[in-house]
C-alpha positions as CSV (number, residue, x, y, z in Angstrom):
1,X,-19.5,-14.1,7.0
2,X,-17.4,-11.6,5.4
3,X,-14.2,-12.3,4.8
4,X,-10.9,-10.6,3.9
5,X,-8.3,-12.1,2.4
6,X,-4.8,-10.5,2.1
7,X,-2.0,-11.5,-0.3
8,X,0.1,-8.4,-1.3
9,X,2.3,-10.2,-4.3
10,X,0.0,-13.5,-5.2
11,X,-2.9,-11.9,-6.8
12,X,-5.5,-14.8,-7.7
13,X,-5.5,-13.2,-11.4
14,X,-2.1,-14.0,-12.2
15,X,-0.8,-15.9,-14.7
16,X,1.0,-18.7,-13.3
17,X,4.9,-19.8,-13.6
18,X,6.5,-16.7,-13.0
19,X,9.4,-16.4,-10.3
20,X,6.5,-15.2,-7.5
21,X,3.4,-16.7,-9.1
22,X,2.8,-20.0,-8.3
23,X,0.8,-22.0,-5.6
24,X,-0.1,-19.5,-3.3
25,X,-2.2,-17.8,-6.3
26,X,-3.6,-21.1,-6.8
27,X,-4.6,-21.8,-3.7
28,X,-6.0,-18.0,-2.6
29,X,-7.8,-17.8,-5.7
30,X,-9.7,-21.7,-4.8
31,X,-9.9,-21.0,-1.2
32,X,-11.6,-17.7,-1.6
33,X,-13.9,-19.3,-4.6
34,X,-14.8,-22.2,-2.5
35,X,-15.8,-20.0,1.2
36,X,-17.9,-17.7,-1.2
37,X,-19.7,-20.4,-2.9
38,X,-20.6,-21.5,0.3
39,X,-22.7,-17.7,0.7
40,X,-19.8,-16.2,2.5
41,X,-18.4,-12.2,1.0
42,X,-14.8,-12.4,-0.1
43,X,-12.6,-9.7,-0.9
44,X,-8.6,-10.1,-2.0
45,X,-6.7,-7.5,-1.3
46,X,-3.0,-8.0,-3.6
47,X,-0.9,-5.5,-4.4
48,X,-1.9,-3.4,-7.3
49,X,1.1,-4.0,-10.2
50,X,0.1,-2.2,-13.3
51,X,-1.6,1.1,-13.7
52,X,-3.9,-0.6,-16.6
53,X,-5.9,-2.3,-13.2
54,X,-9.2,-1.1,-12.3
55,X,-9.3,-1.1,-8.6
56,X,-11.7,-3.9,-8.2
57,X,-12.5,-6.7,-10.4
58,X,-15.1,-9.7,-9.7
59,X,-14.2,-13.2,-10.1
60,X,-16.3,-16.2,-10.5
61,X,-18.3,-17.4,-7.3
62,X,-19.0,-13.5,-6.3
63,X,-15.1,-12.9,-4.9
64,X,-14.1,-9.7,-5.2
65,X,-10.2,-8.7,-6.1
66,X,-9.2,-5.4,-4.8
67,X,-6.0,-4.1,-6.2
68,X,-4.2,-1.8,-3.6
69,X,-1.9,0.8,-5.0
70,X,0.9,0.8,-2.7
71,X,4.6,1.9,-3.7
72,X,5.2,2.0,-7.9
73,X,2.1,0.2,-9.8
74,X,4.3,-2.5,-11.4
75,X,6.0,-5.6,-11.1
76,X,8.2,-5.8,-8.4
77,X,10.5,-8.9,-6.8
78,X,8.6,-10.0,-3.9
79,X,11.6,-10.0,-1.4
80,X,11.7,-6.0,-2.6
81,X,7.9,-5.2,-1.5
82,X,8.6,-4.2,1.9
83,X,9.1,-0.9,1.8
84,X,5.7,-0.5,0.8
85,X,3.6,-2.2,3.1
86,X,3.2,0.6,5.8
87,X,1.5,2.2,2.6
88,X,-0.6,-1.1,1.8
89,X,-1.3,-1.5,5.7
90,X,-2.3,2.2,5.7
91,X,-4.9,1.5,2.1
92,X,-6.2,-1.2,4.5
93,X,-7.0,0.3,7.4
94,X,-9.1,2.8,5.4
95,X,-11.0,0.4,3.4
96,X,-12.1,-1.9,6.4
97,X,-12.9,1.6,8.6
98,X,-15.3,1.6,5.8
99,X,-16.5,-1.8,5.3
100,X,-15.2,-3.7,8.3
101,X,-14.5,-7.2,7.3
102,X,-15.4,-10.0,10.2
103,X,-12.3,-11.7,9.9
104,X,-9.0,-11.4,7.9
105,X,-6.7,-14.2,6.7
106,X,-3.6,-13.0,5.7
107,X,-1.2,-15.2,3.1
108,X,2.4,-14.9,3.6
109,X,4.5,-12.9,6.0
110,X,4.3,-9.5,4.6
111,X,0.4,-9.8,4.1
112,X,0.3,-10.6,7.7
113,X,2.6,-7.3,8.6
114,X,0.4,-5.4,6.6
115,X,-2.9,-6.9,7.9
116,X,-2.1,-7.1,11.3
117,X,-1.4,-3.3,11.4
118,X,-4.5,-2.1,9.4
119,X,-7.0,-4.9,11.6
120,X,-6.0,-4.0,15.0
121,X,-7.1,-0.4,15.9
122,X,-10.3,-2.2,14.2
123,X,-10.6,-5.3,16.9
124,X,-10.7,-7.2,13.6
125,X,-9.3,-10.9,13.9
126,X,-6.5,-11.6,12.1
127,X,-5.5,-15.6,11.0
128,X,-2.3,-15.8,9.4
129,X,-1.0,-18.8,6.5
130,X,3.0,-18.5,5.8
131,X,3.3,-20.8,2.8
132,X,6.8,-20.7,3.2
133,X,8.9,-19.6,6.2
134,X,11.7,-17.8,6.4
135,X,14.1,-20.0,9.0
136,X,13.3,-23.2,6.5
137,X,14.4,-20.7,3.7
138,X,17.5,-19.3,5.4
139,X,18.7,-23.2,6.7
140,X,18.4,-24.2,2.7
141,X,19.7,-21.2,0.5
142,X,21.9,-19.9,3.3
143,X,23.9,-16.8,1.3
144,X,21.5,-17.0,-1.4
145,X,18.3,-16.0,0.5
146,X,17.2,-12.7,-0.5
147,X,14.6,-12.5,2.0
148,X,14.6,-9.4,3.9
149,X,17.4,-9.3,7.2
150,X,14.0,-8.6,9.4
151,X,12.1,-11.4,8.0
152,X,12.2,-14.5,10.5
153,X,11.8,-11.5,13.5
154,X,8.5,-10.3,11.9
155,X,7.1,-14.3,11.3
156,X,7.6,-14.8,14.9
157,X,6.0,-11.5,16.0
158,X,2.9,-12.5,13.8
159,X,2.8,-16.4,15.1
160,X,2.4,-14.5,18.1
161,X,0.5,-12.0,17.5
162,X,-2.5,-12.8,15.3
163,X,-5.6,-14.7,16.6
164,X,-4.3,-17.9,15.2
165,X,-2.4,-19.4,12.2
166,X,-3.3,-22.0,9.8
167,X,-0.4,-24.0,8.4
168,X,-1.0,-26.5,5.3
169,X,0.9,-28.9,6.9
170,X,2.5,-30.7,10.1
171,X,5.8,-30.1,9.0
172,X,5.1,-26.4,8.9
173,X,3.5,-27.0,12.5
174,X,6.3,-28.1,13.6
175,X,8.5,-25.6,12.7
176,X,6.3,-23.4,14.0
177,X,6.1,-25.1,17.4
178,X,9.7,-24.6,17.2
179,X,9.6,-20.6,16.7
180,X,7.5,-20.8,19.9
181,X,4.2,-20.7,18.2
182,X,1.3,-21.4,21.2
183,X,0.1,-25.2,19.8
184,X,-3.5,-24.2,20.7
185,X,-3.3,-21.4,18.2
186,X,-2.4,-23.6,15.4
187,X,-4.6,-25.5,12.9
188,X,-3.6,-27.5,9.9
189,X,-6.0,-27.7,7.2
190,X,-3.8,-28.6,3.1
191,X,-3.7,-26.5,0.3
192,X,-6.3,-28.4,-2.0
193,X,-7.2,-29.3,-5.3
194,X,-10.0,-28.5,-8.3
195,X,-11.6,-32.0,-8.4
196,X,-13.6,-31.1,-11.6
197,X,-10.3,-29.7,-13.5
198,X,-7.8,-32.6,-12.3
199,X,-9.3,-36.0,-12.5
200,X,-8.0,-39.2,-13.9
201,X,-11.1,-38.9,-16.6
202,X,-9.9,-36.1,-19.5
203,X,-7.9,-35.9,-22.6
204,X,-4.2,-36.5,-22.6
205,X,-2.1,-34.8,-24.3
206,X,-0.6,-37.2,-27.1
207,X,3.1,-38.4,-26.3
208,X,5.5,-37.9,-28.9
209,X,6.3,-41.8,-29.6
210,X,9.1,-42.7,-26.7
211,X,8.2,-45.5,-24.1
212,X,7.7,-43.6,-21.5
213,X,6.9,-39.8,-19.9
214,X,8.3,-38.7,-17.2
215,X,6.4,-34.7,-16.4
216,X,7.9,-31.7,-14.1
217,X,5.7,-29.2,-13.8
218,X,7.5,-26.4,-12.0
219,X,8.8,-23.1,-11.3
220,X,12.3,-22.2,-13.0
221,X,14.4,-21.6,-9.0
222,X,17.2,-23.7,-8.4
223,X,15.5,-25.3,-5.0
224,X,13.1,-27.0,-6.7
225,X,15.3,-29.7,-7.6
226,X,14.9,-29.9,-11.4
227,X,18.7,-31.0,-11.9
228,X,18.4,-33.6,-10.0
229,X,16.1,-35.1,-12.1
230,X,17.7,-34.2,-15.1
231,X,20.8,-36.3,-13.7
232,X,18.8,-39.1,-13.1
233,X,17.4,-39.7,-16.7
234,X,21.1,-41.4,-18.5
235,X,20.0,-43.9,-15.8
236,X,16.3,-44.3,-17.6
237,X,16.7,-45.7,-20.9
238,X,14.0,-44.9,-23.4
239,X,12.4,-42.2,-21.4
240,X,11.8,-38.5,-22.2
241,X,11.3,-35.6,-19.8
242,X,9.3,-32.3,-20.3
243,X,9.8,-29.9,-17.9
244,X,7.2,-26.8,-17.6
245,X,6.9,-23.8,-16.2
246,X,9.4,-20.7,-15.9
247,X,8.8,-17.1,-17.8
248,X,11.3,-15.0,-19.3
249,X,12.4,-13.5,-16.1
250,X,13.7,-17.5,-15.2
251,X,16.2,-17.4,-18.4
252,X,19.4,-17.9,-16.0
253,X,17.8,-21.3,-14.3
254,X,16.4,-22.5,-17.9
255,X,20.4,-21.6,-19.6
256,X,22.0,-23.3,-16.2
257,X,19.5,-26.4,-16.5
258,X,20.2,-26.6,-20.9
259,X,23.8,-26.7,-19.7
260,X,23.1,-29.6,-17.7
261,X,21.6,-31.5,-20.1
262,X,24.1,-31.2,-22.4
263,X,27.0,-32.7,-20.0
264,X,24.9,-35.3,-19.5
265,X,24.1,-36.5,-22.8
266,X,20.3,-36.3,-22.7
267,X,19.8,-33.4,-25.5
268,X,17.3,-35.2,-27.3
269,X,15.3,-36.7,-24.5
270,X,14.8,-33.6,-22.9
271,X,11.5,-30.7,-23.6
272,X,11.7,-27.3,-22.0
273,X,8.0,-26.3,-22.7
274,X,8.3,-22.7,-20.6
275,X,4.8,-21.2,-19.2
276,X,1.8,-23.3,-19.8
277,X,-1.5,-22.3,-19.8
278,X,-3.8,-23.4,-16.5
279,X,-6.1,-25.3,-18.7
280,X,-3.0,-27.1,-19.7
281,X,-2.0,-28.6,-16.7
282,X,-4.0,-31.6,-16.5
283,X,-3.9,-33.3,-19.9
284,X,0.0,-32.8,-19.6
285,X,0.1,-34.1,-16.3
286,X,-2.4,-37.0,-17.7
287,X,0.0,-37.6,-20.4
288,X,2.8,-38.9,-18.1
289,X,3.8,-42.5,-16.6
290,X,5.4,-40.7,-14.0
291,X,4.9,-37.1,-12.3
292,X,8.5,-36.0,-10.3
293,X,8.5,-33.4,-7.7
294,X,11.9,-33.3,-5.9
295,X,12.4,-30.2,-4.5
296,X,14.6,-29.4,-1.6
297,X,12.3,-28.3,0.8
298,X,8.8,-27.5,0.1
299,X,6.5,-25.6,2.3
300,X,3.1,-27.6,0.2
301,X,3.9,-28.6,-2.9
302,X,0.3,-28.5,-5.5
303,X,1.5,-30.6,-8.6
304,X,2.5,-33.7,-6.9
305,X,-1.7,-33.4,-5.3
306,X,-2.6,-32.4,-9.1
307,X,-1.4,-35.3,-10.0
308,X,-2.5,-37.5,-8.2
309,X,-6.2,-36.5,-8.7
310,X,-5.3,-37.1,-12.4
311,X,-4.2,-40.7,-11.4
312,X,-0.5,-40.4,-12.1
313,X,1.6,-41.6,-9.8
314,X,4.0,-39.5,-8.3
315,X,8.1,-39.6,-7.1
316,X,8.3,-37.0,-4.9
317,X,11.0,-35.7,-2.3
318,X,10.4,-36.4,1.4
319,X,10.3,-32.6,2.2
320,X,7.4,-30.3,3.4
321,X,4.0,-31.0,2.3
322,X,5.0,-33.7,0.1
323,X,5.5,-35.9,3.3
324,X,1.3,-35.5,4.3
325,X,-0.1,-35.9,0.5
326,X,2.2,-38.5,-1.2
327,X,2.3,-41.7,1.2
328,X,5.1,-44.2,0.2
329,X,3.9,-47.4,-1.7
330,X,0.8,-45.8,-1.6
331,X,0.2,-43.0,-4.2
332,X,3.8,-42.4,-4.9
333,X,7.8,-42.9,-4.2
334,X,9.3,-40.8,-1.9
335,X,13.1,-40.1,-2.5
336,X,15.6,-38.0,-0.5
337,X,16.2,-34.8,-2.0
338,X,19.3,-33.6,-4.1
339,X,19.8,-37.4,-4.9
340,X,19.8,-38.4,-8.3
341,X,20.8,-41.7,-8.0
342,X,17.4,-42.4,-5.6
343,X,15.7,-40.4,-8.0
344,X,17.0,-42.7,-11.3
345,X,15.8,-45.7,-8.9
346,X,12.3,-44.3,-8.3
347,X,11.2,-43.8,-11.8
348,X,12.8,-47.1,-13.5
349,X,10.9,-49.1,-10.5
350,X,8.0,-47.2,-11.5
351,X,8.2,-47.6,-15.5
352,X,9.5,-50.9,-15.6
353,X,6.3,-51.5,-13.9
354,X,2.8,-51.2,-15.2
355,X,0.8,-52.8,-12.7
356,X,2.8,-51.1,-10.0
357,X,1.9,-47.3,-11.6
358,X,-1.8,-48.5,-11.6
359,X,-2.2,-49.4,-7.9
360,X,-0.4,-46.3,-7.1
361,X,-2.9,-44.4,-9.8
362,X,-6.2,-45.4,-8.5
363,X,-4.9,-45.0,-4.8
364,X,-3.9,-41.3,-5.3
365,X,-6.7,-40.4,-7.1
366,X,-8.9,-41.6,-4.6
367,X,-6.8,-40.0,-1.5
368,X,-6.8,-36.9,-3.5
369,X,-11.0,-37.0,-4.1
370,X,-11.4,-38.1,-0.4
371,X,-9.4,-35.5,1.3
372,X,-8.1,-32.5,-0.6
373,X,-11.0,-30.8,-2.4
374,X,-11.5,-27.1,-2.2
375,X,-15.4,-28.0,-1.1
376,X,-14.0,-30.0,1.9
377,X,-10.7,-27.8,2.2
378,X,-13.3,-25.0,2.5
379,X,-15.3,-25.6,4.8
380,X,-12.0,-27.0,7.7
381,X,-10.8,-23.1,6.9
382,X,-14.3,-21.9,7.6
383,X,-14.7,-23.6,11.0
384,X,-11.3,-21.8,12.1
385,X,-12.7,-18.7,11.7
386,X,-16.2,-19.3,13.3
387,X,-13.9,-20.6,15.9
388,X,-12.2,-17.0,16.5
389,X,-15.2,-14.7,15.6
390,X,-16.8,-16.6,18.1
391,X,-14.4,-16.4,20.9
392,X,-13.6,-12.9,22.6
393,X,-10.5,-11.4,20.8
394,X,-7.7,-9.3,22.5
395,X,-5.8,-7.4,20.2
396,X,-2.3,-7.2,20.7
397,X,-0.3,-4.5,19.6
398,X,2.7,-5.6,16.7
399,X,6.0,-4.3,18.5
400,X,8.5,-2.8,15.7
């Protein structure tokens, strides 16, 4: 099958823990790795961000990343990129004219604009993943959403409108189901997980002599609940936290969060490590008693997964994704979000407990091995499309 893949600002090459880089490169990078590997053609089209780019560059497994020059060829915010996706619709449409993909799955709502304009004076099928919706982001940040005004109008003109949509999980189903979204159009198959990279077996990195670790792994934006945690921790005696992730474009977040731990007393408990290299992630994450994820809404959420293959357990908000891959008493706590008291609670259960940590370990790591790796993840995404190349296809004009 050949197979186009569409993600205009999460290009599989980037280097993670920017403001836009995060899991959907992850998990368009495995996803694409893992269908090629099973003799499929993949090509990702992204948005091309830096004149330096050739316009094509080959990954591992045979995927192919096509770098699109539409609008300026830098970095640009993602809730900006609009403008220029008639142009990247229009780069599209000439390059499948050309070599005509079978289907095309496009990865968050601008992608699917794009894709869904270029594909259907083509016939091609279109299958669209949101990652994150707008209606969930306008409900949580209110005033400080800086999606687009047309944004939830467009995601419910493309639920409608593309031959199907897969969504990572059933909270995302449901919200979809909500927006109208035909239920027959809709398949769930998770974001996954690299198996080889995060496993319990692998070197740790080496604690710095404290009791106990508590890890964040995350991206510097004030939803993802990384105050809370910070609140939590005079709670936790004899505990340090290292906190991960951010860039220098996430300076206001890491100065608002350093403010936070000053009022609360935990200066020399705390770590800001900033970016970390990929190949980091899993002896860090192996390194901790405890993994926290505790965002306020999460449309998937990867590191609480990651960690879990590493056999960490995991307290983790009962938002989003987190709700399908962390099951309570199982392979992790699950905690309201924005509450730092049920937060503190979580992780001194948790640490004041060995044996407890263990049972939750081994059970993660097992769940994670049994139902979230990219060969397995894979082939569930491959069966959707077979399922609408197969089927007749009607194409169905976008109305603007």
């Amino acid at each position: 099958m050949k197979v186009a893949m569409v993600s205009e600002h999460a290009s599989p090459l980037a280097v993670l823990g920017g403001a836009d880089a995060g899991g959907q490169n992850v998990h368009v990078a495995a996803l694409s790795d893992a269908i090629a590997r099973r003799g499929n053609r993949v090509c990702v089209h992204t948005r091309c961000d830096d004149p330096g780019l050739p316009r094509q560059v080959s990954m591992t497994g045979g995927v192919v990343v096509d770098h699109v020059r539409a609008g300026p060829a830098c970095s640009i915010p993602k809730d900006l990129l609009l403008p220029h996706m008639d142009e990247f619709a229009q780069r599209l449409y000439e390059s499948w004219s050309i070599d005509t993909p079978d289907v095309v799955h496009a990865h968050f709502w601008m992608s699917g604009r794009a894709a869904l304009a270029a594909a259907a004076p083509l016939g091609i099928p279109v299958l669209q993943t949101f990652h994150a919706l707008g209606v969930v982001k306008r409900r949580h940040q209110a005033q400080a959403d800086t999606s687009p005004p047309c944004r939830i109008d467009e995601e419910t003109r493309i639920l409608r409108t593309s031959a199907g949509v897969i969504a990572t999980c059933s909270d995302e189903m449901f919200e979809l189901l909500r927006l109208g979204a035909d239920p027959s159009h809709i398949e769930v198959v998770p974001c996954g997980v690299d198996l080889d990279r995060f496993c319990p077996d692998g070197p740790a990195e080496r604690q710095t002599g404290r009791t106990r670790r508590i890890v964040v792994v995350s991206r510097m934006v004030p939803r993802k609940g990384i105050d809370d945690v910070i609140r939590a921790l005079p709670d936790i005696v004899g505990a340090e936290l290292v906190i991960a992730g951010g860039d220098d474009g996430d300076e206001p977040e890491r100065h608002r969060l350093e403010g936070i731990v000053r009022d609360a007393g935990v200066d020399t408990r705390v770590q800001f490590r900033g970016r970390v290299g990929r190949h980091e992630v899993p002896g860090l994450l192996r390194s901790a008693d405890v993994v926290a994820c505790t965002p306020w809404y999460e449309p998937f959420g990867i590191v609480p997964l990651e960690a879990m293959a590493c056999g960490v357990p995991v307290v983790a908000s009962a938002v989003g994704g987190l709700v399908d891959t962390v099951v309570h008493r199982v392979t992790g706590l699950h905690v309201p979000p924005r509450s730092p008291d049920r937060i503190a609670d979580a992780l001194c259960e948790l640490l004041a407990s060995g044996a407890l940590r263990r049972s939750l370990a081994q059970a993660g790591a097992r769940r994670a091995r049994a139902r979230y790796g990219w060969n397995r993840i894979a082939g569930a995404t491959l069966r959707v499309y077979e399922n609408v190349v197969e089927r007749p296809y009607i194409v169905r004009e976008m109305r603007r």
